[in-house]
N, C-alpha and C positions, 0 to 999 in steps of 0.2 A: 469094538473099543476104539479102534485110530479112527472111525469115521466121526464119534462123538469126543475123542480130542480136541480132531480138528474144527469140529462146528464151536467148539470152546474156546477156541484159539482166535477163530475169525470172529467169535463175541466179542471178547476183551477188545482185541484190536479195532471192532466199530466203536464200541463204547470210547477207548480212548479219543478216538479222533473226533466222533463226537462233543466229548467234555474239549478237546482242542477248539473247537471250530466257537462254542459257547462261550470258553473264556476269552478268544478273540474276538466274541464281539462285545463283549463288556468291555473290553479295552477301550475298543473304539468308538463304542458310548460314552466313556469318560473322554476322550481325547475332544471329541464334536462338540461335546454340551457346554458352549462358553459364549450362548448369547446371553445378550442384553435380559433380563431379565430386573424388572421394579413393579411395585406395588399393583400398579394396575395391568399387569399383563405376564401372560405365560412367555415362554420362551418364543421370539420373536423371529426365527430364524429355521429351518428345518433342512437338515442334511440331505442332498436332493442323488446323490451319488454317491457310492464307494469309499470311502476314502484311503488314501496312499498308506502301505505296510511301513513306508519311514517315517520317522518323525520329522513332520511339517519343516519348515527353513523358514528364515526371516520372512521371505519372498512369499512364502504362501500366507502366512498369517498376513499380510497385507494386503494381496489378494482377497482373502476371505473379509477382513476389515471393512473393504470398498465396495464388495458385492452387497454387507447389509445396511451399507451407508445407502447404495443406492434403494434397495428394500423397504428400509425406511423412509427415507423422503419421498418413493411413489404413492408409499401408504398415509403420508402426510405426519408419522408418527415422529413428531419434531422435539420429544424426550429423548425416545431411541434415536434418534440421528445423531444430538448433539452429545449425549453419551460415548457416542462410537466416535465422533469425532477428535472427544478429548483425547482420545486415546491416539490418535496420531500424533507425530511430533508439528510441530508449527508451520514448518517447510512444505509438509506435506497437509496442511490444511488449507493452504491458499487454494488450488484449485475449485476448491469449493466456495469462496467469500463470493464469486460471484451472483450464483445460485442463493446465496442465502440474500444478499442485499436484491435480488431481483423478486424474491419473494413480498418484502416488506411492500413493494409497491401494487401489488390483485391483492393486501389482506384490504377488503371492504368497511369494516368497519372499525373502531378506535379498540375498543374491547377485544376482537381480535390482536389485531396488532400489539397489545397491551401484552396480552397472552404469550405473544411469538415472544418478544423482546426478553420478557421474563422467564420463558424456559432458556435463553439460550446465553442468559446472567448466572439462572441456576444449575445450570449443567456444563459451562465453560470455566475449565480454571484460569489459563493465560488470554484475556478476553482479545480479538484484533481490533487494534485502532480504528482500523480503516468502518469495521464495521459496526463499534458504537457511532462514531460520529453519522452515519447514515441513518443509525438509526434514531440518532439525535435531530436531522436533517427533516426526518418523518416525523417524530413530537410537534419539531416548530412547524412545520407547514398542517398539523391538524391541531396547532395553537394549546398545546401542552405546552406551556412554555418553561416547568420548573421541571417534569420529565427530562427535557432537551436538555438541560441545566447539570441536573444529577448523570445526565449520559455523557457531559463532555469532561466534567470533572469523573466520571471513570475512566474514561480515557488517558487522564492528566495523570492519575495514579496508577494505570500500565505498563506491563514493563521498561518500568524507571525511564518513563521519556521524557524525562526534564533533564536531561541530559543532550537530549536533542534540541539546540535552539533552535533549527527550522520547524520541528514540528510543534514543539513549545510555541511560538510564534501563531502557526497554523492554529492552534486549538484556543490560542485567546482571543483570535481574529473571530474564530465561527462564535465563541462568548458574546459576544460583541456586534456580531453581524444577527445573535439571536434576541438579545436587548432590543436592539434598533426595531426590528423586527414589531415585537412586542408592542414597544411603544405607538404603533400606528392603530394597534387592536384595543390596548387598555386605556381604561380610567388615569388619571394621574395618582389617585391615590393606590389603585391597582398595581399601576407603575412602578412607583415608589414602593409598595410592598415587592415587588420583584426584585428590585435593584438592592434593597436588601439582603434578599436571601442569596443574591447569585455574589454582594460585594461579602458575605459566610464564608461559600464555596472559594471564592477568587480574590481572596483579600490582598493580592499582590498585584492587580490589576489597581491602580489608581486611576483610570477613566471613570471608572465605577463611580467611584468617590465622587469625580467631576460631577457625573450625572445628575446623582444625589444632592448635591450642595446647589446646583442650577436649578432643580426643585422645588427644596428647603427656601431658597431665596424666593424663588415665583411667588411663593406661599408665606414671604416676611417671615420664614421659620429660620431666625441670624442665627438662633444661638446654635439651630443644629446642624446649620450649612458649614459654620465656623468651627465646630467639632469634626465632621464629615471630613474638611480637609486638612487638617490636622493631622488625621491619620495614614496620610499618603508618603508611603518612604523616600524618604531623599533619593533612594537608588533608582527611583520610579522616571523612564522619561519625563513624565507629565509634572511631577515634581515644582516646576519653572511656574507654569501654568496656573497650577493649587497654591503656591505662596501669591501669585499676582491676586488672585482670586481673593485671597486670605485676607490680602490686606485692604482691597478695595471693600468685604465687607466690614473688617475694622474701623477702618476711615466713616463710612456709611454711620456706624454706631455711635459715634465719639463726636458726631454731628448732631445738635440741637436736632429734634423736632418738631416742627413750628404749623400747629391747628388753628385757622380761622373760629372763633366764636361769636354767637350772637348775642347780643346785651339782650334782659329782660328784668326789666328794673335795675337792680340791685347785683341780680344773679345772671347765669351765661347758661346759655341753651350751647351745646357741640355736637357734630354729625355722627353717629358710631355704625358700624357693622358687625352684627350676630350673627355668626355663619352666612352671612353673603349677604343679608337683609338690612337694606338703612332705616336706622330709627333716630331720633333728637333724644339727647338725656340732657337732663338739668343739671350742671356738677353741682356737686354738694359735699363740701368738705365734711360736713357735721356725720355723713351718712355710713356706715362700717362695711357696708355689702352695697354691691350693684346691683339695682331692681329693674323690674319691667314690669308696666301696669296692664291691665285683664286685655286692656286690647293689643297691646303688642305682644302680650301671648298669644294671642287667639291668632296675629298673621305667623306665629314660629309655628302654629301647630302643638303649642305647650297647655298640657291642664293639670289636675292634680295628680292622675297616674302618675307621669312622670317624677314625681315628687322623690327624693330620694331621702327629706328630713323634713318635719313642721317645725315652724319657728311661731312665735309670739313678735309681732310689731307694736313697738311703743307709738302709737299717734295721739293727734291733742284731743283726740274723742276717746280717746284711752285705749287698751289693748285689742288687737287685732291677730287674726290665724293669718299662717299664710304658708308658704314650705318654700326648697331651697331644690333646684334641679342643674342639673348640668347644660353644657352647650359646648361645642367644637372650640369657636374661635370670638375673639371680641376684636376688633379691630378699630381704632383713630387714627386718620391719617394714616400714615406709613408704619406705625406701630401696631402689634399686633400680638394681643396673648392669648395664649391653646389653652384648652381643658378648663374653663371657667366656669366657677358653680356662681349664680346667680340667686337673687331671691323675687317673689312675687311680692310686688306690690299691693294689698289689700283692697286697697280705692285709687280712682284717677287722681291724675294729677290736676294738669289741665288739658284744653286742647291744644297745646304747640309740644307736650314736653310726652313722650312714649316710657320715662322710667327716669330714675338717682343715677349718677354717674358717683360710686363714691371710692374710701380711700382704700378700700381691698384692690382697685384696678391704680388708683393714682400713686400711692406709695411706693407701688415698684418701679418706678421713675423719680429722679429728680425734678419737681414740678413748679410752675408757676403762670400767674394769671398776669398777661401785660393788658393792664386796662388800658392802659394809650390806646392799643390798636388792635385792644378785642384779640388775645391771641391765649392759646395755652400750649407752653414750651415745654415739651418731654425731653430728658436726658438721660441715656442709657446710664445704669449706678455702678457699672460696671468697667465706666472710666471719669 
């Protein structure tokens, strides 16, 4: 009987030490299990040893932090890095900005790099300066040039560093140094679509403005060079510059100007430009739309597709088909008017005259014909 006591006694007491040793390691499964874990992956991390009977200290859990920072970026898994990352306070993330900006420059291709940029937007809450702008840096030099754009204005919005006038400074400069930039790659009207979207982003930049209105004017586009700087805040250095600017195009507008014409008969032959292309029109006060006859379609490139409306021409042979199309720009002289719908001419004119010059383009000027000396004087109606 005491020999099967005791084999009862040394039962219980295995059993319990058993259940001891099991619930000690369910502990220690909860205490380990605090990787990264997202959508596309199991737990990224695996307990490679023992772990300590205390509970961990600040010191080890940072420790542990850097082990799978480093895990992660051998494995390239650049969710899990910049996850883990967050999680450091900012002091302790500098060691790493360099490693990451040295990254940006082996990724090979745009799509890549696209990728980096964008996991480490969507996985960073307090973004580093230092390391949008690089990767701003990387946009312009692979001529992304409104990526660059949207990367330095996040910058502008990080931790409040418009507070910083050196680095406020800094970050309008690289704005500015990415324009210029640009400008050597794009189209002008490409251009101009840029300096738009970045004068969006940077509207307290009045160079922008500048840029824009030196454009606008290239392009005899007064009215919008003259709005463009308008909008430049008196507090803006540039300010001085943009009123100079402002009024030389004023002056410009408020000045007669004066087209040579050729007598034909009766009536005046004038030189015009349609989107870049010289043609002779006939003026003709009598006429309500500007036309152009089958041959000077045929050098724009214009037929009946293009048609946006048919119209009916009253001529002395009686009515006639014809339609109504768009074109860019009409240009006389120094004067110049955008988005002009035109009509087709049904029949020639003659041979010296390519189309009617009539009062849809002359009525928006103050006009008149000096027969003395063969001239037609436009006046902006706007002074």
């Amino acid at each position: 009987m005491k020999v099967l006591q005791t084999f009862i006694v040394l039962f219980v007491l295995a059993i319990g030490y058993g259940l001891g040793r099991f619930h000690g390691a369910i502990i220690w499964l909860k205490k380990t299990n605090n990787s990264i874990v997202d959508n596309n992956h199991e737990s990224l991390v695996t307990p490679t040893k023992a772990p300590s009977k205390t509970v961990p200290t600040a010191n080890s859990n940072h420790d542990s932090t850097i082990s799978k920072l480093d895990f992660c970026w051998q494995q390239h898994d650049y969710v899990c890095f910049f996850q883990l990352l967050n999680l450091l306070p900012e002091q302790q993330q500098s060691p790493w900005v360099p490693k990451i900006l040295a990254k940006v420059d082996t990724l090979e291709s745009h799509s890549s790099a696209q990728s980096y940029v964008n996991t480490y937007l969507n996985n960073i809450e307090n973004y580093q300066v230092s390391i949008l702008l690089a990767f701003s840096n990387y946009f312009t030099s692979d001529n992304n040039w409104y990526g660059a754009l949207e990367l330095i204005d996040l910058a502008r919005q990080s931790h409040n560093n418009l507070t910083n006038p050196t680095l406020e400074t800094a970050l309008d400069d690289q704005v500015i140094d990415t324009l210029l930039e640009a400008d050597d790659q794009l189209s002008q009207q490409e251009w101009i679509d840029l300096l738009m979207y970045a004068n969006d982003l940077f509207n307290h930049l009045g160079l922008i403005n500048l840029y824009l209105a030196a454009e606008y004017m290239q392009l005899e586009q007064m009215a919008d060079a003259e709005f463009t700087l308008t909008q430049v805040s008196p507090s803006d250095p540039i300010y001085p510059k943009a009123q100079k600017l402002l009024a030389q195009i004023q002056q410009s507008q408020a000045a007669p100007n004066t087209i040579n014409l050729t007598p034909m008969g009766q009536q005046y032959l004038v030189d015009i430009k349609v989107d870049g292309i010289a043609f002779t029109l006939l003026i003709d006060t009598g006429a309500s739309i500007t036309s152009l006859a089958p041959q000077a379609l045929s050098r724009l490139g214009i037929d009946q597709q293009d048609s946006i409306k048919n119209i009916t021409f009253n001529t002395a042979n009686g009515q006639a088909e014809s339609y109504l199309f768009k074109i860019n720009s009409l240009s006389i002289g120094t004067v110049m008017v955008n988005n002009v719908t035109l009509a087709s001419l049904p029949v020639e004119i003659n041979d010296n005259a390519d189309g009617l010059l009539g009062m849809d383009i002359l009525s928006q000027y103050h006009f008149q014909i000096d027969q003395q000396n063969n001239q037609l004087i436009l006046t902006d109606r706007s002074h």
